[in-house]
C-alpha positions in Angstrom: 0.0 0.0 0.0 1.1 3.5 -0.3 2.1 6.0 2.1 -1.0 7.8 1.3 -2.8 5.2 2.3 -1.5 4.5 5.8 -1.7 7.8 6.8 -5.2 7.5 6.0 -5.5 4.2 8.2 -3.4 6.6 11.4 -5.8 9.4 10.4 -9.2 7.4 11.2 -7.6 5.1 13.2 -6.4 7.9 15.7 -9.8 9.6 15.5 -11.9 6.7 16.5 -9.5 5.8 19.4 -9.2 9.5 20.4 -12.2 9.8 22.7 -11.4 6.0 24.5 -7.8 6.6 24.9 -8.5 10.1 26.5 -10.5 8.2 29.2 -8.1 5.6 30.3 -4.8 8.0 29.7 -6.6 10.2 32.3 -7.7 7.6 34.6 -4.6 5.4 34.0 -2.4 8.5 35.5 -5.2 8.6 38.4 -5.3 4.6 39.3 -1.2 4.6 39.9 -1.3 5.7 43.2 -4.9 4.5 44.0 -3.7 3.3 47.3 -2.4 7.1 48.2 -5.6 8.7 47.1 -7.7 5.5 49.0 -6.4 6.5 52.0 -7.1 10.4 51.7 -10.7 9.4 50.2 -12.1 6.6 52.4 -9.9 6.6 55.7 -11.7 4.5 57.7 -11.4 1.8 54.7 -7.6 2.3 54.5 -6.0 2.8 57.7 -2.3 3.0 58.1 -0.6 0.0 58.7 0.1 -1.4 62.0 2.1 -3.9 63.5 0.6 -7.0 64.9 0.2 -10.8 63.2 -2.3 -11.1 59.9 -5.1 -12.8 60.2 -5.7 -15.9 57.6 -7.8 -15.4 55.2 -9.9 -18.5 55.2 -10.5 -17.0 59.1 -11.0 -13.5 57.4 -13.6 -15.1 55.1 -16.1 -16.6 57.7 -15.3 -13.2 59.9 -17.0 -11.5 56.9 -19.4 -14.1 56.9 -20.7 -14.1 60.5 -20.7 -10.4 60.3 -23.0 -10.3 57.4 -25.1 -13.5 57.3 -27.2 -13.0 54.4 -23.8 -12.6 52.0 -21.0 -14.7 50.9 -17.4 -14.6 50.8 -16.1 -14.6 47.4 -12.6 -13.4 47.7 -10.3 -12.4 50.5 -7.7 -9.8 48.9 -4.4 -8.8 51.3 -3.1 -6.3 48.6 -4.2 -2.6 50.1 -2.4 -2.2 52.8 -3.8 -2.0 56.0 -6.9 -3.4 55.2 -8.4 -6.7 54.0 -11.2 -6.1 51.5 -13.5 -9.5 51.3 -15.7 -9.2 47.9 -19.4 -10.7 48.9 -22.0 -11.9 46.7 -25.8 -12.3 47.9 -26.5 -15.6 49.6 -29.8 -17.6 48.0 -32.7 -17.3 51.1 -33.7 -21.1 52.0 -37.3 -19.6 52.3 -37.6 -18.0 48.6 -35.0 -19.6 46.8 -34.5 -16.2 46.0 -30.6 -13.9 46.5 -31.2 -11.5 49.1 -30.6 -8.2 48.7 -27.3 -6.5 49.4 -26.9 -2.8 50.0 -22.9 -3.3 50.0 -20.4 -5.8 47.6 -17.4 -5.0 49.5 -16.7 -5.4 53.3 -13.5 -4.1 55.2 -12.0 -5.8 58.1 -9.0 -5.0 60.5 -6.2 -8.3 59.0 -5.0 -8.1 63.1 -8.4 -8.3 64.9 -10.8 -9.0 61.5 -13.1 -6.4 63.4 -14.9 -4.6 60.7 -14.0 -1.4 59.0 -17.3 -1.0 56.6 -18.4 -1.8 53.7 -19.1 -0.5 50.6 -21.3 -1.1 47.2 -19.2 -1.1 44.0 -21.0 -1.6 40.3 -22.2 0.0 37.4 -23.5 3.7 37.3 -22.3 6.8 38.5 -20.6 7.4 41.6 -22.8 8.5 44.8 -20.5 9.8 46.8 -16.4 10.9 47.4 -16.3 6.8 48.5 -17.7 5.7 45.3 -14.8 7.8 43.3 -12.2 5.6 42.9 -14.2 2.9 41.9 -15.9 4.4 39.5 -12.5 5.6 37.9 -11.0 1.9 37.6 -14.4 1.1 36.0 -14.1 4.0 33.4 -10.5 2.3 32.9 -11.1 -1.3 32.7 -14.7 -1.0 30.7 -16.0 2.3 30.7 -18.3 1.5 33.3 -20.2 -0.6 30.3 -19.8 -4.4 31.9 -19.2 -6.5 28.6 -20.1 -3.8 26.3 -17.1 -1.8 27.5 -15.1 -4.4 27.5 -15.4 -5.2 24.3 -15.1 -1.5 23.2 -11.9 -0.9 24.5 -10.7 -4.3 23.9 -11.4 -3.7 19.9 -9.4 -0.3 20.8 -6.5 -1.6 22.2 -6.3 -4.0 18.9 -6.5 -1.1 16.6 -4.0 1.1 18.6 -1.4 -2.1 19.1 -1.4 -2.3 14.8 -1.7 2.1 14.4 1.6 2.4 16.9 3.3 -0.3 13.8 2.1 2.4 11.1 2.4 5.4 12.9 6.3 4.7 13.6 6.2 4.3 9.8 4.5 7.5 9.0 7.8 9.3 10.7 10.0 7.6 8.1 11.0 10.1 6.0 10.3 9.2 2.5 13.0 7.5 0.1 14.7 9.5 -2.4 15.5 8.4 -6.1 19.6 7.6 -6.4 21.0 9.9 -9.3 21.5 8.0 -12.3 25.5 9.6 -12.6 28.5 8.7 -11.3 26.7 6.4 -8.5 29.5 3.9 -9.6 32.1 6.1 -8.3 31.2 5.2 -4.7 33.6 2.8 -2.9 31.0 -0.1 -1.4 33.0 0.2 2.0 32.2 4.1 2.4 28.6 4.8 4.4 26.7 6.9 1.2 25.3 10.5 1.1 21.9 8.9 0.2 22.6 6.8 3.6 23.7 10.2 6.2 20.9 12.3 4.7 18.5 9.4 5.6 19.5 9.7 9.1 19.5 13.5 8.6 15.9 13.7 7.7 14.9 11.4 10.4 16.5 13.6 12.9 13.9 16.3 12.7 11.0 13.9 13.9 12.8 13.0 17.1 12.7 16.7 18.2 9.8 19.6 19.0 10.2 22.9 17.5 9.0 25.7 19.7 9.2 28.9 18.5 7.0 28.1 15.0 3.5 28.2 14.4 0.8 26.3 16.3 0.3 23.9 14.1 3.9 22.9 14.1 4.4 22.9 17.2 1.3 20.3 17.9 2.2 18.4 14.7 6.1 17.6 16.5 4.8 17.0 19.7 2.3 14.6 18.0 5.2 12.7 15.8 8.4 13.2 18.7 5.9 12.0 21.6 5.1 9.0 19.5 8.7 7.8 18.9 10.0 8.9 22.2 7.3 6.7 23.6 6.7 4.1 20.9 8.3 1.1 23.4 5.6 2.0 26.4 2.5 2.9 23.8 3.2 -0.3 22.3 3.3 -2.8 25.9 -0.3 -0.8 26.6 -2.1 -1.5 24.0 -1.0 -5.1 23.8 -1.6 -5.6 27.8 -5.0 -3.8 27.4 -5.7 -6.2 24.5 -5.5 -8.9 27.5 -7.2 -7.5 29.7 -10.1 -7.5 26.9 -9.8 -9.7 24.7 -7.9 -12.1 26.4 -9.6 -15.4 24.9 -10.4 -14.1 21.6 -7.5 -12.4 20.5 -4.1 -12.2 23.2 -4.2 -16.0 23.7 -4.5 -17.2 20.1 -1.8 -14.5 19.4 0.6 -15.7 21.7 0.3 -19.2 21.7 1.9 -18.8 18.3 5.3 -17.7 19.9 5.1 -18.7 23.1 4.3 -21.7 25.5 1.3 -20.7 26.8 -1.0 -23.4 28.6 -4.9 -22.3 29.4 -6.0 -20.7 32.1 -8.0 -21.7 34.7 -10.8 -18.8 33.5 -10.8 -20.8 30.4 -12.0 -24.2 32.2 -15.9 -25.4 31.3 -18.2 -24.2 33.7 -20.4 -26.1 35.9 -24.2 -26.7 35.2 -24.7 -24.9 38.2 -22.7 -22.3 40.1 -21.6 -23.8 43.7 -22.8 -21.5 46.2 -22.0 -24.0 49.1 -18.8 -26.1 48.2 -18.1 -29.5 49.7 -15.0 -27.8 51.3 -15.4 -25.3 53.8 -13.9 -22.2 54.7 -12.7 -24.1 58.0 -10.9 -27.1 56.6 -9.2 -25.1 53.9 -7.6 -23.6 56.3 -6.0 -26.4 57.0 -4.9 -27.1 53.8 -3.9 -23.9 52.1 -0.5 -23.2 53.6 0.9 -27.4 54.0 0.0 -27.5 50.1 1.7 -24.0 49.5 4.8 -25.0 51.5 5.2 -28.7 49.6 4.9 -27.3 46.6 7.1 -24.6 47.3 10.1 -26.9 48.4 9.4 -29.1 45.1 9.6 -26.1 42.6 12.1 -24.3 44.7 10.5 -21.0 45.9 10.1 -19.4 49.1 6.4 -17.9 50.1 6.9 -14.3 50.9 2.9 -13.3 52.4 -0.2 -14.2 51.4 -2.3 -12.0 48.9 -6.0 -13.3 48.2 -8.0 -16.1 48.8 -11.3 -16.6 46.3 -13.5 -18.6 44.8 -14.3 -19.7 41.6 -18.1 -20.9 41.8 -18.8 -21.5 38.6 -15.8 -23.6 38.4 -15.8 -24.8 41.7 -12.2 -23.6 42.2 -10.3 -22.2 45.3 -7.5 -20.1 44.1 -5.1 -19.1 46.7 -2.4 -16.7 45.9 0.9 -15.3 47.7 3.5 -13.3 46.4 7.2 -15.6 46.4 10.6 -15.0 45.4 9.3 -16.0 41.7 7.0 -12.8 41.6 8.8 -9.4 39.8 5.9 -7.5 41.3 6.8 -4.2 43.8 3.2 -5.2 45.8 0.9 -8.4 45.2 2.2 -11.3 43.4 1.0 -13.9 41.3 1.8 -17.8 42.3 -1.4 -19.4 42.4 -2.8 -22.7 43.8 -5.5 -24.0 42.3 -8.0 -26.2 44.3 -10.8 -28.7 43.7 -13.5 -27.1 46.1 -15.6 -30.3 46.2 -12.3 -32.9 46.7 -9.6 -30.4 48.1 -7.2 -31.7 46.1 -4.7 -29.3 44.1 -5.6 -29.3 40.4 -2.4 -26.6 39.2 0.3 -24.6 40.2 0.7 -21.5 38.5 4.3 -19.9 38.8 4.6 -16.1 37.9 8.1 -16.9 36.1 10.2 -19.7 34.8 7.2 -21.9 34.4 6.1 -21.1 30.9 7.6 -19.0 28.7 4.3 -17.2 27.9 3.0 -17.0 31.3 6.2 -15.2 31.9 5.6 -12.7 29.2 2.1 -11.7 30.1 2.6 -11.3 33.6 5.6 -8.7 32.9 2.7 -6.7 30.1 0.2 -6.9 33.4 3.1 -5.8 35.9 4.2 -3.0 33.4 0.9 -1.8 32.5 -0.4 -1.6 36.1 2.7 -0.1 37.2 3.9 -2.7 40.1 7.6 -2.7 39.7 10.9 -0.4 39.7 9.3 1.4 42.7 7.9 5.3 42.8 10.3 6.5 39.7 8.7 3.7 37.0 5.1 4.6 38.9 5.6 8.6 38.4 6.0 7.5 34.6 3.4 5.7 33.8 1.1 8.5 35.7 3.1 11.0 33.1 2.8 8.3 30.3 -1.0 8.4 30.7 -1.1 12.3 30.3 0.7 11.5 27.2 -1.6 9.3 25.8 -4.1 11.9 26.5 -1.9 14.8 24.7 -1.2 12.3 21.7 -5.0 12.0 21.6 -5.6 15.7 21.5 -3.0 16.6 19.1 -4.0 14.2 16.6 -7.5 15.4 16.3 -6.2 19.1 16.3 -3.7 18.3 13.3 -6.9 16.8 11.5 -9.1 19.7 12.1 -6.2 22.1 11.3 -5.8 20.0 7.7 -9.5 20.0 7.0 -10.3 23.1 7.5 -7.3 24.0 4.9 -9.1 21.7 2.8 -12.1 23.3 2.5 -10.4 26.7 2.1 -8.4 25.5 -0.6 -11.6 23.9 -2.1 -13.3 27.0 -2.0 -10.6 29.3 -3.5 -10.5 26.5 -6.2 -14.2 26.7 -6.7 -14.2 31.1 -6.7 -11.2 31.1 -9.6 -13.9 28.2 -11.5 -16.1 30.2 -11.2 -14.4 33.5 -12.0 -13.1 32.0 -14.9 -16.3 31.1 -16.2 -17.3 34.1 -15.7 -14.4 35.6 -17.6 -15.5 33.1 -20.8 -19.5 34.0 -20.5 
């Protein structure tokens, strides 16, 4: 295809990402330091941290439990710190065979005394309340607030924008030059040719911002500089975000071509029927979690650093209990996971953050990267900046296009006043 012709592709490619892309740079640069703003927001959620022993989260689960009858434990997360958030789900009333209705989703407990903190309702909609906030803002981010829809909408973004970072970096090329037909013989194969420094010479130019030029220049280099300057990051982004999306239909197919990448648990069949009261209780999993952690630690050679959630998958009928080890690249949280039958107890996988599979490996550095988690503050303060760059990337691309097309139609118009001058001329 021509060069014509993928800058028509960046052209409509950038405008319909522009308004999606404005949303998560924005609330990308907001979500790094969620924890920070957490605290400031909802301070009786977040407490500082204080000394004393943890809790264990099959203990933290029935805690939450007993403290709110008519719900259910789903997960047990460790990963904000000073708090332990347990995710509930309504419990089905024996009476009406019926969910009960729940006025909160998410319950707080103190990990020292599992006292309760309060609770909160997180979902679809606009926020109601200071509380609701940040929320709301990872919702905007992961799926627009849309459940599946916006899911799928930014999924079929991130797809687009992963192939437009490919032609945009092509689209600051410069353009090839025809060799002169004379005396090209005369140059000794060894020497580095003119044609060769003057392509590196025209390059140069897109690498930098001029400031002291017109608007228009000055919107159209920071559009083209940002873009290579950033290429590397924009292009880790988009791929993560694809899966985060579109993990099944596209990110997995894609890199099972390259890389060993075994299914995931998410991709198991489903039961017939979600198991809202598994063979295994909260109580005897105890008992399991951390003898089945520890063996399988000393038979892959890891060390278990702290626990970091504890949840279950009822329409699988999974327990998935995860710590953080000495395999995990991640500054908080981790990612070794034991996976366990919830009607037989037995372990079913172990899923190792690194040196496991080579694809597994992969896509947990795109996740880590993308959701900032390692290299401490100074990699955190530049993805916060990196997502203000999206957002001026956005911004200047749909200025450059309005800046063309209205030149377009003035040109268009002078073109049709000396027509129609000149047919006046003939008359």
């Amino acid at each position: 295809m021509t060069r014509h012709v993928w800058l028509l592709l960046h052209r409509y490619a950038g405008l319909a990402m522009a308004v999606f892309l404005l949303v998560v740079g924005l609330t990308g640069s907001v979500l790094v330091f969620v924890d920070e703003l957490e605290a400031i927001v909802s301070p009786q959620l977040f407490p500082p941290v204080r000394s004393g022993t943890p809790l264990d989260a099959a203990t933290l689960a029935e805690r939450a439990e007993a403290l709110a009858p008519q719900a259910l434990a789903d997960s047990v997360y460790f990963g904000h710190p000073g708090t332990v958030l347990v995710w509930m789900s309504a419990r089905t009333s024996l009476e009406t065979n019926k969910p009960f209705d729940l006025t909160f989703n998410q319950l707080f407990l103190d990990p020292i005394t599992g006292l309760e903190l309060g609770r909160r309702q997180t979902g679809s909609g606009l926020p109601r309340g200071w509380g609701d906030a940040l929320p709301f803002i990872y919702r905007l981010h992961y799926n627009l607030s849309l459940e599946l829809v916006g899911m799928w909408v930014l999924g079929i973004t991130a797809v687009v924008w992963t192939f437009d970072n490919f032609i945009g970096f092509y689209l600051t090329l410069p353009t090839a030059r025809r060799k002169p037909t004379s005396s090209i013989l005369l140059v000794r194969p060894t020497q580095s040719t003119p044609s060769t420094r003057n392509y590196w010479q025209r390059w140069k130019p897109a690498w930098w911002v001029r400031w002291r030029v017109s608007n228009f220049r000055t919107n159209f280099d920071l559009h083209r500089a940002g873009g290579l300057w950033l290429w590397l990051a924009l292009l880790v982004f988009a791929w993560s975000a694809v899966y985060m999306n579109l993990h099944d239909q596209v990110y997995a197919p894609v890199t099972r071509l390259v890389f060993d990448y075994p299914k995931q648990y998410w991709e198991l069949p489903t039961l017939p029927e979600a198991q809202k009261r598994p063979a295994i209780s909260w109580q005897e999993l105890k008992t399991k979690l951390n003898p089945a952690m520890q063996l399988q630690a000393q038979q892959h050679g890891f060390a278990v650093v702290r626990p970091v959630s504890l949840g279950m998958d009822r329409e699988r009928g999974l327990f998935l209990y995860t710590v953080h080890s000495n395999l995990d690249f991640q500054d908080k949280r981790g990612r070794t996971v034991l996976v366990i039958d919830a009607t037989t107890g037995d372990l079913k996988e172990l899923i190792l953050p690194s040196g496991q599979h080579s694809g597994v490996t992969v896509t947990n550095w795109l996740a880590t990267l993308h959701e900032a988690n390692v290299f401490g503050l100074p990699y955190r303060i530049f993805v916060c900046l990196l997502g203000l760059c999206i957002v001026m990337l956005s911004v200047t691309g749909v200025y450059i296009w309005l800046k063309k097309r209205r030149g377009r139609r003035v040109s268009r118009s002078h073109v049709y006043a000396e027509t129609a001058a000149a047919k006046g001329d003939h008359a």
